[in-house]
TISEDO-419193 format. One record per atom (N, C-alpha, C): residue number from 1; atom name; x, y, z. Coordinates in steps of 0.001 Angstrom, whole numbers. Each point is the difference from the previous one (the first is absolute). Example, Ala and Ser with C-alpha at 12.3 -4.5 7.8 and 13.67 -1.06 7.14 Angstrom:
MARKOL   n atom      c1      c2      c3
MARKOL   1    N   13190   -5690    7800
MARKOL   1   CA    -890    1190       0
MARKOL   1    C     900    1200       0
MARKOL   2    N    -350    1050    -720
MARKOL   2   CA     820    1190      60
MARKOL   2    C    -770    1090     730
//
This chain:
MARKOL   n atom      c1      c2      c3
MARKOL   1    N  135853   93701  121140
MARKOL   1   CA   -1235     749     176
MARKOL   1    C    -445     -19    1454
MARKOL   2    N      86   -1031     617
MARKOL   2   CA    -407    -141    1650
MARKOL   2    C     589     764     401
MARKOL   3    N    1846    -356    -335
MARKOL   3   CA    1087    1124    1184
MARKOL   3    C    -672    1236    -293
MARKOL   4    N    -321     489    -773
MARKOL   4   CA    -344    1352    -652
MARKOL   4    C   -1677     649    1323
MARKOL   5    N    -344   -1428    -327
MARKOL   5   CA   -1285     346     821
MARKOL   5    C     442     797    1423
MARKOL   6    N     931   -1117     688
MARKOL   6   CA    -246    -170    1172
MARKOL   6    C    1008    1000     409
MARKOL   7    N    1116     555    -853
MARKOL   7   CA     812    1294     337
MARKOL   7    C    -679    1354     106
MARKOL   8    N   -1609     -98   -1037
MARKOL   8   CA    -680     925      60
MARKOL   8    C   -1095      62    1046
MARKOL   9    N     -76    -641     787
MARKOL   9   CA    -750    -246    1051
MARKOL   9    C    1135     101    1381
MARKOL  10    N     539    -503      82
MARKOL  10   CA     718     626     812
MARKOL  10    C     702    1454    -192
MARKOL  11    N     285     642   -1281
MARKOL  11   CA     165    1244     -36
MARKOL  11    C   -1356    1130     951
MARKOL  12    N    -771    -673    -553
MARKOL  12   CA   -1459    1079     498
MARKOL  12    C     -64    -186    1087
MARKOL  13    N     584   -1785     736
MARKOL  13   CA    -561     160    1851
MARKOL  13    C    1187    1032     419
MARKOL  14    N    1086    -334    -513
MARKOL  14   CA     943    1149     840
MARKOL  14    C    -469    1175      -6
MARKOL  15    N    -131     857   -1030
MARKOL  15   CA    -814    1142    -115
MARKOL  15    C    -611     867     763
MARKOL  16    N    -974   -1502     -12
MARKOL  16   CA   -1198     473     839
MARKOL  16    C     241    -463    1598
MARKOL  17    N    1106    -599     -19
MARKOL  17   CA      41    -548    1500
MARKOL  17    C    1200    1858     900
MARKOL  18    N     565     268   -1450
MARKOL  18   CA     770    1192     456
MARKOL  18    C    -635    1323      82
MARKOL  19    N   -1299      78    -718
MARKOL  19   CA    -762    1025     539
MARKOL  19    C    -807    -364    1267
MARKOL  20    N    -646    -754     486
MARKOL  20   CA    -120    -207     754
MARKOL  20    C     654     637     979
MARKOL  21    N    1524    -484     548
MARKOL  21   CA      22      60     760
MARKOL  21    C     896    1601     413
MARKOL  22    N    -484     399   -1187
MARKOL  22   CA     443    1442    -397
MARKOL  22    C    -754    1033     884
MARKOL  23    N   -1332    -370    -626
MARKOL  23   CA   -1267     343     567
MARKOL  23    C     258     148    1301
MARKOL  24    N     163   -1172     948
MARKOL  24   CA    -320     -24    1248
MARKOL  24    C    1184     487    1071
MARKOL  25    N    1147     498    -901
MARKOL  25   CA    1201    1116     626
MARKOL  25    C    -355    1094    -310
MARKOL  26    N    -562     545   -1154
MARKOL  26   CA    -842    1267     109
MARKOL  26    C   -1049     181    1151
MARKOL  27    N    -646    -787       1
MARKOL  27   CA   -1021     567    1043
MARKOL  27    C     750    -283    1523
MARKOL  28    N     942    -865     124
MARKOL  28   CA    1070     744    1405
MARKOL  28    C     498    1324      -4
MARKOL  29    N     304     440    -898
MARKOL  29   CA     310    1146    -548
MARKOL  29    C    -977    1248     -76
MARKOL  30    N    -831    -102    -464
MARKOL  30   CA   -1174     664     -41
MARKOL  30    C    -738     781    1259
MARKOL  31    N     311   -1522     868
MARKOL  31   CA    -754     169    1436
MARKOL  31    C     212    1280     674
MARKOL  32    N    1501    -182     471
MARKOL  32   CA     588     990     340
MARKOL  32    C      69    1550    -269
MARKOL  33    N     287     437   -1666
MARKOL  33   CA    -302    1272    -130
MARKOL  33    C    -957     256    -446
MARKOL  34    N   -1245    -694     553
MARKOL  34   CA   -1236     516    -380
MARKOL  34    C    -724     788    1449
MARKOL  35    N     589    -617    1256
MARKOL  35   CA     507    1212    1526
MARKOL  35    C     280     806     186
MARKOL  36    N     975     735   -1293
MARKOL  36   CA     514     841    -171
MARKOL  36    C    -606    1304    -653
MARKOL  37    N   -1157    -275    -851
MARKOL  37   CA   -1028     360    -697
MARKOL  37    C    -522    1301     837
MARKOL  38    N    -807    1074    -581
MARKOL  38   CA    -794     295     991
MARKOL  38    C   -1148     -32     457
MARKOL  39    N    -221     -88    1010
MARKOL  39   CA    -783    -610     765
MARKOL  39    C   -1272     166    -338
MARKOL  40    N    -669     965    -688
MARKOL  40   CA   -1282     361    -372
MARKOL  40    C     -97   -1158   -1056
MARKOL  41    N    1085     -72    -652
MARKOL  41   CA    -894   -1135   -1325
MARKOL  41    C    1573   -1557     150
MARKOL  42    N      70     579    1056
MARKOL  42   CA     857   -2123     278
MARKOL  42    C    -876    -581     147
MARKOL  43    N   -1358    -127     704
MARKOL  43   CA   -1197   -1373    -493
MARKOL  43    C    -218    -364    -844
MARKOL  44    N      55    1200    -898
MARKOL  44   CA    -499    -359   -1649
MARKOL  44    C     514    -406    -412
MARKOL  45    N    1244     477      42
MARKOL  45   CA    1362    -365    -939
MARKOL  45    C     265   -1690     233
MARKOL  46    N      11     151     919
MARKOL  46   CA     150   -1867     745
MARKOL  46    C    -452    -937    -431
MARKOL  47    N   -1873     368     347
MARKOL  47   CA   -1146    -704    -599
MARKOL  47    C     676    -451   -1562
MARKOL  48    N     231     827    -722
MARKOL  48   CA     292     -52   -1558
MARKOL  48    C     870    -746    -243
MARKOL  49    N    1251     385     697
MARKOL  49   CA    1233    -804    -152
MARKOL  49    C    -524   -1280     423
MARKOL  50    N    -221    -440     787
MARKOL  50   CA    -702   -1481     458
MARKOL  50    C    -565    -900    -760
MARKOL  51    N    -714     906    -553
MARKOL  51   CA    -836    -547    -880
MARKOL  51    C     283    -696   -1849
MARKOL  52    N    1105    1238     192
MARKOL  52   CA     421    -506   -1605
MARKOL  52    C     870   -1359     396
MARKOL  53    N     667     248     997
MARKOL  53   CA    1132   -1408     861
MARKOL  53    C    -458   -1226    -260
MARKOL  54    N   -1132     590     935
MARKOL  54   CA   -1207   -1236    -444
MARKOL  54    C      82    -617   -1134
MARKOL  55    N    -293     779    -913
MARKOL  55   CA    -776    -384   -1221
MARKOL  55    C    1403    -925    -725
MARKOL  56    N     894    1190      81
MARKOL  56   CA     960    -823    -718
MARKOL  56    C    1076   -1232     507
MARKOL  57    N    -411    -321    1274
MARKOL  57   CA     500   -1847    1243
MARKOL  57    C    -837    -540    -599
MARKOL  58    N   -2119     432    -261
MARKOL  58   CA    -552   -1446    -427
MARKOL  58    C     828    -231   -1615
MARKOL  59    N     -67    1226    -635
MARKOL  59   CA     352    -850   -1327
MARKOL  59    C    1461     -64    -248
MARKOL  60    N     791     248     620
MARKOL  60   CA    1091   -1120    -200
MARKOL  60    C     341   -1370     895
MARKOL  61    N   -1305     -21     630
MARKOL  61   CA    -280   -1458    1156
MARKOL  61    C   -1000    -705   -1255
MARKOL  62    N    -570     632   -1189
MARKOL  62   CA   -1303    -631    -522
MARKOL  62    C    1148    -994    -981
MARKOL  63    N     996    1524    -413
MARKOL  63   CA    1371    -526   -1550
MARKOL  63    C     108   -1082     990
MARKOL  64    N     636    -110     791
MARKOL  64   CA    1170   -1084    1053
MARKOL  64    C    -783   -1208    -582
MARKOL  65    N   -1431     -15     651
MARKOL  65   CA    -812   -1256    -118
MARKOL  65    C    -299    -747   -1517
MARKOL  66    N     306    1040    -959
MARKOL  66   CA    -694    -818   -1260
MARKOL  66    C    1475    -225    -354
MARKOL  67    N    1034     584     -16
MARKOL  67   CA    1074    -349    -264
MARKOL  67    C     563   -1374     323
MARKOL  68    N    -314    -105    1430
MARKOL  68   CA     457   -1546     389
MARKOL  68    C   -1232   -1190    -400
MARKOL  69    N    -974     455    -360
MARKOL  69   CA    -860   -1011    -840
MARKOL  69    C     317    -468   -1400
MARKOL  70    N     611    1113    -200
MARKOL  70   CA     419    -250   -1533
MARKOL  70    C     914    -527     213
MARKOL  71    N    1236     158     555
MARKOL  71   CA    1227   -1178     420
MARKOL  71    C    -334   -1492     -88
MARKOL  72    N   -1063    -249     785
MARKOL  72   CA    -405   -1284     597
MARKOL  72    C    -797    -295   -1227
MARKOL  73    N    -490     398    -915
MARKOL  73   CA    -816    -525   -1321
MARKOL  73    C    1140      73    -967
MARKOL  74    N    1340     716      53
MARKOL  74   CA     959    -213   -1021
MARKOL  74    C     716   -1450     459
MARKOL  75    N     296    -110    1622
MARKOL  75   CA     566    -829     181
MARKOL  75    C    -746   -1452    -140
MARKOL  76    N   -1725      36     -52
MARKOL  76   CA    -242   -1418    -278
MARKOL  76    C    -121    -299   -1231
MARKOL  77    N       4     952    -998
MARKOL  77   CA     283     372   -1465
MARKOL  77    C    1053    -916    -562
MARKOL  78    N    1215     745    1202
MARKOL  78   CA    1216    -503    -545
MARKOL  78    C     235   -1567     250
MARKOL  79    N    -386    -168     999
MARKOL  79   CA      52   -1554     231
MARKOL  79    C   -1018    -916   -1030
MARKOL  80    N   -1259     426    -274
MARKOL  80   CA    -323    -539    -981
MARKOL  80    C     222    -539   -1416
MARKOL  81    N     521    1277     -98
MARKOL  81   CA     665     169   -1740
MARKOL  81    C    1367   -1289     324
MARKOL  82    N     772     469     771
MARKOL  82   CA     903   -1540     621
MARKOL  82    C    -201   -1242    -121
MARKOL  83    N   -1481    -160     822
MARKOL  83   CA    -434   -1341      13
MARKOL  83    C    -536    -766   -1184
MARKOL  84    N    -754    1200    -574
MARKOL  84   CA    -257    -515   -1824
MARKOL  84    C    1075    -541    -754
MARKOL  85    N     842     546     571
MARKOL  85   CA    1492      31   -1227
MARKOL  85    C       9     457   -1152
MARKOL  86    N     774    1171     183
MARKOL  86   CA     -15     349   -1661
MARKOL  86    C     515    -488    -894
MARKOL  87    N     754   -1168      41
MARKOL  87   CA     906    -511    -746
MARKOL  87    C   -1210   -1283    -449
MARKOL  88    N   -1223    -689     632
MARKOL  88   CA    -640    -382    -290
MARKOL  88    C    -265   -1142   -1613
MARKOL  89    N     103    1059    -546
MARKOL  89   CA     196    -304   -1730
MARKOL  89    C    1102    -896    -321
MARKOL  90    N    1230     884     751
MARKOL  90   CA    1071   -1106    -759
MARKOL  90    C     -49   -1654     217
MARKOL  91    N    -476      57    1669
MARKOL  91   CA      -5   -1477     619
MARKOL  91    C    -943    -822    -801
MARKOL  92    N   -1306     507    -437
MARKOL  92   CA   -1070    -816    -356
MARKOL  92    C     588    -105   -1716
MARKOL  93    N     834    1017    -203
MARKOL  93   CA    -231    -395   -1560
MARKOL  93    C    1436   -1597     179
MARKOL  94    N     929     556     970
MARKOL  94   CA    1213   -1089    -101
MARKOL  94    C    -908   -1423     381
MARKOL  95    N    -746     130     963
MARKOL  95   CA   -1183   -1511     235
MARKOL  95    C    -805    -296   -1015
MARKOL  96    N     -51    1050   -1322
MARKOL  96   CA   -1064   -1068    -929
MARKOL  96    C     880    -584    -814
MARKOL  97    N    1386     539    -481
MARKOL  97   CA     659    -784    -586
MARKOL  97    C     593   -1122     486
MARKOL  98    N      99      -1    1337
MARKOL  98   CA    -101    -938     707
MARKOL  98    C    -795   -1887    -381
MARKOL  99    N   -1265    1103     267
MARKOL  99   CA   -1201    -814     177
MARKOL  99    C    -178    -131   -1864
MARKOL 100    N     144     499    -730
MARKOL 100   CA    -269    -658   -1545
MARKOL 100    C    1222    -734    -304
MARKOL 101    N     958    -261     626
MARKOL 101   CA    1578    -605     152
MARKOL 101    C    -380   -1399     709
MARKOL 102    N    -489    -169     739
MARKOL 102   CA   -1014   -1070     546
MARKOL 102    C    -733   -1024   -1059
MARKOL 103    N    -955    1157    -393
MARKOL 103   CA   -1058    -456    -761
MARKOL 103    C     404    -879   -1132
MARKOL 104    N     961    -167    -781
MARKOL 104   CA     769    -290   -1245
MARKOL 104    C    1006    -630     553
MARKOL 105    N     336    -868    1206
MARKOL 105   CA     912    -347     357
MARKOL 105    C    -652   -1113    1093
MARKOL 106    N     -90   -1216    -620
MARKOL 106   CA    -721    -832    1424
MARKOL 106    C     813    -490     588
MARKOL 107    N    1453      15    -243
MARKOL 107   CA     886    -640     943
MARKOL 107    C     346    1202     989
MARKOL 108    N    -797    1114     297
MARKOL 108   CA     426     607    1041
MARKOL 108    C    -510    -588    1095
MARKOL 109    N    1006      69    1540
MARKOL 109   CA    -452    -800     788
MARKOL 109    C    -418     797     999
MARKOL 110    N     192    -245    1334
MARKOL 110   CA    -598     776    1165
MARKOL 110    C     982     850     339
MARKOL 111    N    1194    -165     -64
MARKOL 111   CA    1180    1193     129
MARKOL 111    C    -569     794    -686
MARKOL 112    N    -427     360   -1087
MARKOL 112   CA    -280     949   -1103
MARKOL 112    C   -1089     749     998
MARKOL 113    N   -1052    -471     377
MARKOL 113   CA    -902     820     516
MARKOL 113    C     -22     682    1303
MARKOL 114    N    1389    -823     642
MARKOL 114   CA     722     523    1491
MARKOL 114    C     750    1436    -502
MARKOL 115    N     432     -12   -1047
MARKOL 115   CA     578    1160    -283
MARKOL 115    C    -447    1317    -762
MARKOL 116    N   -1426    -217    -105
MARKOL 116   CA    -917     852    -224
MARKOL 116    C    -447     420    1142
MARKOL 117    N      30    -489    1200
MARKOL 117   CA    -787     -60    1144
MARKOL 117    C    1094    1027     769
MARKOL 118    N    1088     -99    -510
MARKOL 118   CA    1359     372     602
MARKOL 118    C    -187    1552    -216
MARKOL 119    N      57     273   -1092
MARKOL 119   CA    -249    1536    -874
MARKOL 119    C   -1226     583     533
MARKOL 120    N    -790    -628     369
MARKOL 120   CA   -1269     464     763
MARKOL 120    C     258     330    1224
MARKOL 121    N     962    -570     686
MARKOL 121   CA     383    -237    1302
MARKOL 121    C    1108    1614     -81
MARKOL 122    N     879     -34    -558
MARKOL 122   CA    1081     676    -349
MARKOL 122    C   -1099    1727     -40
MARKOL 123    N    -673     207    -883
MARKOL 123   CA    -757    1250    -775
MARKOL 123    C    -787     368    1382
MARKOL 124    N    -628    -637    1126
MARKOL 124   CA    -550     277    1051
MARKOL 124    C     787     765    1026
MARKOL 125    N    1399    -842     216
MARKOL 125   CA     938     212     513
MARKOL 125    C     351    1445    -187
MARKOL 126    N     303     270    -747
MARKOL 126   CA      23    1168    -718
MARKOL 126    C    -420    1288    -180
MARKOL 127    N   -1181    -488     162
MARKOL 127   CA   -1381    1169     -40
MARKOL 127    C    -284      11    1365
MARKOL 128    N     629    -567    1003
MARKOL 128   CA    -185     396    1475
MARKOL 128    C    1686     745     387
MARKOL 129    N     623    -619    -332
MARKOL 129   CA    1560     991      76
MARKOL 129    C    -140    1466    -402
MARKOL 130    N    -850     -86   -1290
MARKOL 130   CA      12    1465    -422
MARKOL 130    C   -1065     612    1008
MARKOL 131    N    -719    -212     109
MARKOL 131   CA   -1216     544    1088
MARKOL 131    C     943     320     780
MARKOL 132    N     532    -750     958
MARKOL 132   CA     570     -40    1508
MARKOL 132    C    1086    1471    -525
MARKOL 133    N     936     289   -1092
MARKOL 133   CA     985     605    -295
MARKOL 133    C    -874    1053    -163
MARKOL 134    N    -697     245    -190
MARKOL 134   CA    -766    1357    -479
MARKOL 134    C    -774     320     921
MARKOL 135    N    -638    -900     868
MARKOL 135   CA    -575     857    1295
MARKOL 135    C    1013     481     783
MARKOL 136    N    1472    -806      12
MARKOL 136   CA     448     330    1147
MARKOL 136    C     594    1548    -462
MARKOL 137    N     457     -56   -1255
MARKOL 137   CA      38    1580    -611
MARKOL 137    C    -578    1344     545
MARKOL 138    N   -1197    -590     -85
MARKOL 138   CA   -1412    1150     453
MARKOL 138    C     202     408    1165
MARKOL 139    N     372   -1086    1228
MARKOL 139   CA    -178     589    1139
MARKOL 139    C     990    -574     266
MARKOL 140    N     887     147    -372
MARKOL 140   CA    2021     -84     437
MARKOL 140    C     143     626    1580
MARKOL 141    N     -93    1026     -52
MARKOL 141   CA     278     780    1381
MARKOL 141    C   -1179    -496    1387
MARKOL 142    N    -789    -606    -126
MARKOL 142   CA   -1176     112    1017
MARKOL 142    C     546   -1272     153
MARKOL 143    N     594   -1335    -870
MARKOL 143   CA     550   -1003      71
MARKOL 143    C    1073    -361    1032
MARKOL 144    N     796    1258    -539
MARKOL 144   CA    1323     211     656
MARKOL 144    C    -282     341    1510
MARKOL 145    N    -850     969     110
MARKOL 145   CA     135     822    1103
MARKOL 145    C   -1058   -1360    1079
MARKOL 146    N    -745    -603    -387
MARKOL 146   CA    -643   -1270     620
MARKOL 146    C     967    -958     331
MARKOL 147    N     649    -562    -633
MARKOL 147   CA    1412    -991    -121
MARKOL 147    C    1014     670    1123
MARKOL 148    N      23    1264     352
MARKOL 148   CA    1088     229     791
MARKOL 148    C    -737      19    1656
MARKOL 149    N   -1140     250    -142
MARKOL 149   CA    -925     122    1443
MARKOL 149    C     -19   -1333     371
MARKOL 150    N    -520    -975   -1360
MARKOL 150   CA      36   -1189     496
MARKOL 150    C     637    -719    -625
MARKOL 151    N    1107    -497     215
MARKOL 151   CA     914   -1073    -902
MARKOL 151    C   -1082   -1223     127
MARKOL 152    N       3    -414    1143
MARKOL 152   CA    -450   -1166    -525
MARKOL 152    C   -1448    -454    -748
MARKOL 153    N    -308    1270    -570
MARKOL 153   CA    -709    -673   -1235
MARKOL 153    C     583    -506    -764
MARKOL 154    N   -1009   -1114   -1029
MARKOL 154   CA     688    -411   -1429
MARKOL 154    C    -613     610    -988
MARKOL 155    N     829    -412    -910
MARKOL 155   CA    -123     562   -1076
MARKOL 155    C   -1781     267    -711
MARKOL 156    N    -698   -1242     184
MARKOL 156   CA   -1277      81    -171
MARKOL 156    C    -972     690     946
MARKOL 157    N     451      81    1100
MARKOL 157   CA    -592     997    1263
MARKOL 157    C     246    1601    -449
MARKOL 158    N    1167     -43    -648
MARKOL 158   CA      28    1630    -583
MARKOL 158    C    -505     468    -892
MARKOL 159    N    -347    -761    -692
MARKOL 159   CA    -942     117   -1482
MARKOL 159    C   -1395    -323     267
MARKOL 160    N    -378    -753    1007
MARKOL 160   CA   -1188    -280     838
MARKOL 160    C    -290    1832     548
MARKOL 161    N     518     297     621
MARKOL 161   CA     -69    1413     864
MARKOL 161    C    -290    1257   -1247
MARKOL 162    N    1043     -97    -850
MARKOL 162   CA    -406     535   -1480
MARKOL 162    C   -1563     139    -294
MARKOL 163    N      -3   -1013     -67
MARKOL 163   CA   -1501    -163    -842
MARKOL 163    C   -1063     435    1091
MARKOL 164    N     201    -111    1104
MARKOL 164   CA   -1163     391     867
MARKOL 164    C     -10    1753     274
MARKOL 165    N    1381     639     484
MARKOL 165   CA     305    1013    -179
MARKOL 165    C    -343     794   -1135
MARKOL 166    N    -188    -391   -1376
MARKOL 166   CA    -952     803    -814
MARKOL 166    C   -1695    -523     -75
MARKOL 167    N    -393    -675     942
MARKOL 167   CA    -990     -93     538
MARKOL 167    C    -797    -901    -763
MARKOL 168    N     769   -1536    -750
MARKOL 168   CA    -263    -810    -175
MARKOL 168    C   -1164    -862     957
MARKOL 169    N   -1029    -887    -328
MARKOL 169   CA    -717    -887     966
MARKOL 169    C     627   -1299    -295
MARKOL 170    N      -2   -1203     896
MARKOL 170   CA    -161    -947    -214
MARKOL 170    C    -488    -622    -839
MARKOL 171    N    -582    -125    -594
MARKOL 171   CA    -609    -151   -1205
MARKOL 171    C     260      34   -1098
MARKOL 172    N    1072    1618    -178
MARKOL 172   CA     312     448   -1225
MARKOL 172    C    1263    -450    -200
MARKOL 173    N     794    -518    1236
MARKOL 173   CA    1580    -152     189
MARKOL 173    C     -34   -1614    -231
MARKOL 174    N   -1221    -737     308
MARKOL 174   CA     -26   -1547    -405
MARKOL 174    C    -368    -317   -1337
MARKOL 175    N    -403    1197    -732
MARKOL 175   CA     -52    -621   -1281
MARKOL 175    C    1093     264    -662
MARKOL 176    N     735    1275     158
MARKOL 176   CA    1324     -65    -707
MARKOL 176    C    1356    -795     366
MARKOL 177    N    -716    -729    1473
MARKOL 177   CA    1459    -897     621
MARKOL 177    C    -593   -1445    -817
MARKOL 178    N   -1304    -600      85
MARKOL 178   CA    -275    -708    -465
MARKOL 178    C    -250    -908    1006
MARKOL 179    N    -143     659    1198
MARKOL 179   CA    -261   -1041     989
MARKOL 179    C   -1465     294    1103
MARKOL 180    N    -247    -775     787
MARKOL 180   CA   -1437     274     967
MARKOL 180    C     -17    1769     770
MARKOL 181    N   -1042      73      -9
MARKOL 181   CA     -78    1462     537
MARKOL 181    C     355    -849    1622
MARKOL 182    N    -430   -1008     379
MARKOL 182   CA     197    -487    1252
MARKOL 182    C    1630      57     120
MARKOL 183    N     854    -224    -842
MARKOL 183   CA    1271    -430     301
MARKOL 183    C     746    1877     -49
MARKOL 184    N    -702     809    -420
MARKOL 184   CA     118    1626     145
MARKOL 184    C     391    -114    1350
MARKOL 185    N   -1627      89     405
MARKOL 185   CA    -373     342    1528
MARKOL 185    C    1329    -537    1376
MARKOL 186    N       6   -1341    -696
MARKOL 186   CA    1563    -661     954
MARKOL 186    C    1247     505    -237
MARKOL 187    N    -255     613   -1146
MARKOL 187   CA    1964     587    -376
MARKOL 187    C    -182    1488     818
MARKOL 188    N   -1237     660      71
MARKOL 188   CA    -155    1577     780
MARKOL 188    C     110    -705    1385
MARKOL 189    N    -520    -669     602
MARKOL 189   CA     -75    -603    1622
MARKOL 189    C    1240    -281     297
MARKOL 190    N    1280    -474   -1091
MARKOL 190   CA    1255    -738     238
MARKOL 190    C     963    1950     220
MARKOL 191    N    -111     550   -1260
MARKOL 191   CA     341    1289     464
MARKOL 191    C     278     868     764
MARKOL 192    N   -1863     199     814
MARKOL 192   CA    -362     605    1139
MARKOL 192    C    1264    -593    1249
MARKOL 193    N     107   -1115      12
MARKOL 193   CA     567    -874     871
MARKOL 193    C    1602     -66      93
MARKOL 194    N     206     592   -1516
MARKOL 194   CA    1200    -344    -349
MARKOL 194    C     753    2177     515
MARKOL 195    N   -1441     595     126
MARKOL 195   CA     598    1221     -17
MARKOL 195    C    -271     669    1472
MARKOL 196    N    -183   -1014     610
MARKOL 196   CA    -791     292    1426
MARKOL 196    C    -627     649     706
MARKOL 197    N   -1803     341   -1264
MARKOL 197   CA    -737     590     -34
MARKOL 197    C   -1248    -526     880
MARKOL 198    N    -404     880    1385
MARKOL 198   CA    -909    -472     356
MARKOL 198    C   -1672     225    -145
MARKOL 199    N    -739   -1071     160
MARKOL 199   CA    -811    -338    -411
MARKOL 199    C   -1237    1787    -361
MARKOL 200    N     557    1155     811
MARKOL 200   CA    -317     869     104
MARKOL 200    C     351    1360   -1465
MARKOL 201    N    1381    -810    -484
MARKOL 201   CA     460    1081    -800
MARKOL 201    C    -367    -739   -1546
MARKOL 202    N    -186    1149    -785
MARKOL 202   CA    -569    -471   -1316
MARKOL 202    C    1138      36   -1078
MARKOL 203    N     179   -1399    -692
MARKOL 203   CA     696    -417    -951
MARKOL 203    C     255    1565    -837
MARKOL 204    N   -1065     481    -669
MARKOL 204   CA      39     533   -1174
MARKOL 204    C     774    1571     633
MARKOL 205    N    -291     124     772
MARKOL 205   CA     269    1400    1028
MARKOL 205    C    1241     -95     330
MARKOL 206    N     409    -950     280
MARKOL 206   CA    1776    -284     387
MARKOL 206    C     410    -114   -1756
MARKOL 207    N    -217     -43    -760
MARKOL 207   CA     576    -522   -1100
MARKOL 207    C    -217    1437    -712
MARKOL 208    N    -913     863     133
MARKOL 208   CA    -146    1728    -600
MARKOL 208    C    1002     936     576
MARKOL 209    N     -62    -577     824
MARKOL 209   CA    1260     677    1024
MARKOL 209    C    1390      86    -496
MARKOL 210    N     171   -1277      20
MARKOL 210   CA    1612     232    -574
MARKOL 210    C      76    -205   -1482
MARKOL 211    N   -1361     161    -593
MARKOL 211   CA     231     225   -1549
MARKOL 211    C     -56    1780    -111
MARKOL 212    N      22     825     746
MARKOL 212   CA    -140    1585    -186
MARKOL 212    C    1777     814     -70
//
């Protein structure tokens, strides 16, 4: 159901990212044999043509914008639904039999409860692999094409860049990593540094760039 989502959301940005820029070779086009016109009503004609140009750059600049909002609400969607785990059920139901396996059993010892701890350990594991496998899905190519500008990112610096590039905050990227919004802020500063961005050029702007 997600893939489904997020194929249909990217169906519509292309779309709309291809009229766009449809639009704005017509009106190169336009320019020209509208000179050609005659001259009593080429102002008019112009004025008009201009105007519809107009009309139709803001609203496929308005599509562009809600389109990539919706990306960035599918993609923290998707990471969510991840982090919940959908598999959820099975783990807790395999831990109560567990835990009533316990209960009726007093010679269980502390190994027993290390290996409950294990399956907990294991099911987390898990539910961050699948996250990591499915974002990197989403934005495979912006991955790729980042990884070749800059090798020496790692692997978490590219999935770091990910998440900010659909215009993730700090904030929103530390609760699904599970770590300090402070320890964010140092992995973007290690980046910048790592991509030899100066203090002048903006993270998110270098990172739109070679996601287009």
């Amino acid at each position: 159901m997600t893939t489904k989502i997020i194929a249909l959301v990217f169906s519509h940005f292309s779309v709309a990212l291809a009229c766009f820029y449809f639009v704005r070779k017509q009106n190169k086009i336009n320019q020209p044999n509208a000179s050609v016109k005659n001259k009593e009503f080429a102002p008019k004609l112009q004025t008009n043509d201009n105007s519809e140009t107009t009309e139709k750059l803001v609203q496929a600049e308005l599509e562009i914008s809600n389109l990539k909002h919706q990306l960035k609400q599918k993609s923290i969607e998707l990471a969510k639904q991840v982090k919940d785990g959908e598999d959820k059920g099975r783990i807790l139901t395999l831990l109560k039999e567990k835990l009533n396996e316990a209960e009726y059993n007093p010679k269980i010892n502390k190994a027993y409860w290390s290996e409950m701890d294990r399956l907990l350990s294991i099911h987390l594991e898990n539910n961050d692999k699948g996250f990591e496998i499915q974002m990197d899905e989403l934005h495979q190519d912006f991955i790729n094409n980042l990884h070749k500008k800059f090798p020496e990112l790692s692997v978490y610096d590219l999935r770091l860049c990910a998440y900010l590039k659909i215009g993730m905050n700090s904030k929103e990227i530390s609760e699904l990593l599970r770590v300090l919004p402070s320890s964010i802020n140092v992995s973007r500063s290690r980046i910048r540094k790592k991509m030899g961005l100066s203090h002048e050029q903006d993270l998110f702007h270098v990172l739109n760039e070679i996601g287009k």
